[in-house]
Every structure is written in structure tokens, then in C-alpha cells.
C-alpha positions as CSV (number, residue, x, y, z in Angstrom):
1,X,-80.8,70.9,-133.0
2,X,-83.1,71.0,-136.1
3,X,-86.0,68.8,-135.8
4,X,-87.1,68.5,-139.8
5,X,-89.5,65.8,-141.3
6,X,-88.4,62.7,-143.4
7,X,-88.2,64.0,-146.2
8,X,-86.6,67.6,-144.8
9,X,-83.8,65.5,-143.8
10,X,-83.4,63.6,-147.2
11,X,-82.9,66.7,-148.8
12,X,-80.4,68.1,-146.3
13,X,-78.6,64.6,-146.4
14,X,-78.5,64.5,-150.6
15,X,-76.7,68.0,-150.6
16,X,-73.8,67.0,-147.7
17,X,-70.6,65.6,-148.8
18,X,-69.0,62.6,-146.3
19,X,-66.1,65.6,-144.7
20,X,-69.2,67.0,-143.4
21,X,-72.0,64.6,-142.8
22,X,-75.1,65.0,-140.6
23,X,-76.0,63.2,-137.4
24,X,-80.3,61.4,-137.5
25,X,-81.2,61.0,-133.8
26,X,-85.2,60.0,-133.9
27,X,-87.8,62.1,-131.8
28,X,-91.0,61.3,-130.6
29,X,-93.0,61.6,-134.0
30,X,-92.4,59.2,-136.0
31,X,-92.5,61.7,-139.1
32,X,-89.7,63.9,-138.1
33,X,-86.0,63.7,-136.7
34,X,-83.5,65.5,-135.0
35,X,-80.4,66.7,-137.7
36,X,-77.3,68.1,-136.3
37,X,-73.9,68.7,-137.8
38,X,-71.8,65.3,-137.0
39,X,-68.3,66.1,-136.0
40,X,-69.6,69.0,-133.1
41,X,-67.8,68.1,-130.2
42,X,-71.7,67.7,-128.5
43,X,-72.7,65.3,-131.2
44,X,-69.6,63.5,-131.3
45,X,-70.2,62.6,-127.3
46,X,-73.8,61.6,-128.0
47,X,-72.9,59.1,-130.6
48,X,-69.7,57.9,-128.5
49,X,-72.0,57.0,-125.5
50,X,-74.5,55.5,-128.1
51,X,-76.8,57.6,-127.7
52,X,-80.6,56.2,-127.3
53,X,-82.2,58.4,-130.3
54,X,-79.0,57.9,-132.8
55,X,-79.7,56.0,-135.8
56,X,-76.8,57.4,-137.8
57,X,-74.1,59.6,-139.6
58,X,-74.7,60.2,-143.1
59,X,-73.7,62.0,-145.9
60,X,-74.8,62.1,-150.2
61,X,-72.5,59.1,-150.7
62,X,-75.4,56.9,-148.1
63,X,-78.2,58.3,-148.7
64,X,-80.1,54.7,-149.5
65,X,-78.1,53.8,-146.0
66,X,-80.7,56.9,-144.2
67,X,-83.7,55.6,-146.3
68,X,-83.0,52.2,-145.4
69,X,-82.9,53.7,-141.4
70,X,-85.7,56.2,-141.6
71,X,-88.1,53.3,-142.8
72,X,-86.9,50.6,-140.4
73,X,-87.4,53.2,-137.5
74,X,-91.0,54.1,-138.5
75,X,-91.8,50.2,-139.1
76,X,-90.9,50.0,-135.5
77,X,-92.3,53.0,-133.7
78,X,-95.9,51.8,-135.6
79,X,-95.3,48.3,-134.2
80,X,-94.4,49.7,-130.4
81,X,-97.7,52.0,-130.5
């Protein structure tokens, strides 16, 4: 588990190629998420029992997928609060 901010997790996401892509399951601050290695046989279970907090697998090649996420997830926590 590696809880990094927004933009922590852009970063990581821009420099991982789509053989090894990085799972976004959402915390409780809006600012920050939880980024783990994807194909772990831990993460792989979360995301096959759809986890509650996952919003995604990405890799370099989706990085405007993540973006696209990340701001739709804050847009929503602000509205819930």
C-alpha cells in the first residue's frame, strides 16, 4: 500500500508501461490515493470482488483515463461532504 497524493500518483502512472500497470483505490482524503502494483495476487482479488475504493488499473498508455477518474472522484467526495 502507498498512499500518495494526486499528482504523486500521476507521476508514478506516466512512468509505468501497460505489462505492469498500477492499481487507484480512493482513501478518505480526497487529495490522496492508495497505489499498488496491479497484477499482485492481493490486488488482483480486490478488483475481482470489485472492491469499494477501486477506481482503476492504469498504465502511461491511459493516463487522461486516471485524470479523467481522479477528477470525477473528487467532484463527488465534495458533493457527498
Amino acid at each position: 500500500m502507498t498512499v500518495v497524493t494526486l499528482t504523486e500518483a500521476q507521476e508514478r502512472i506516466m512512468t509505468t508501461v501497460a505489462s505492469r500497470p498500477l492499481a487507484v483505490f480512493r482513501t478518505d482524503n480526497p487529495r490522496q490515493v492508495d497505489l499498488v502494483f496491479a497484477h499482485t495476487v492481493v490486488t488482483q482479488n480486490k478488483i475481482r470482488e470489485v472492491h469499494e475504493d477501486y477506481l482503476g488499473t492504469f498504465h502511461r498508455d491511459n493516463l487522461h483515463v486516471a485524470r479523467k477518474v481522479f477528477r470525477e472522484n473528487a467532484e463527488s467526495l465534495r458533493a457527498a461532504a
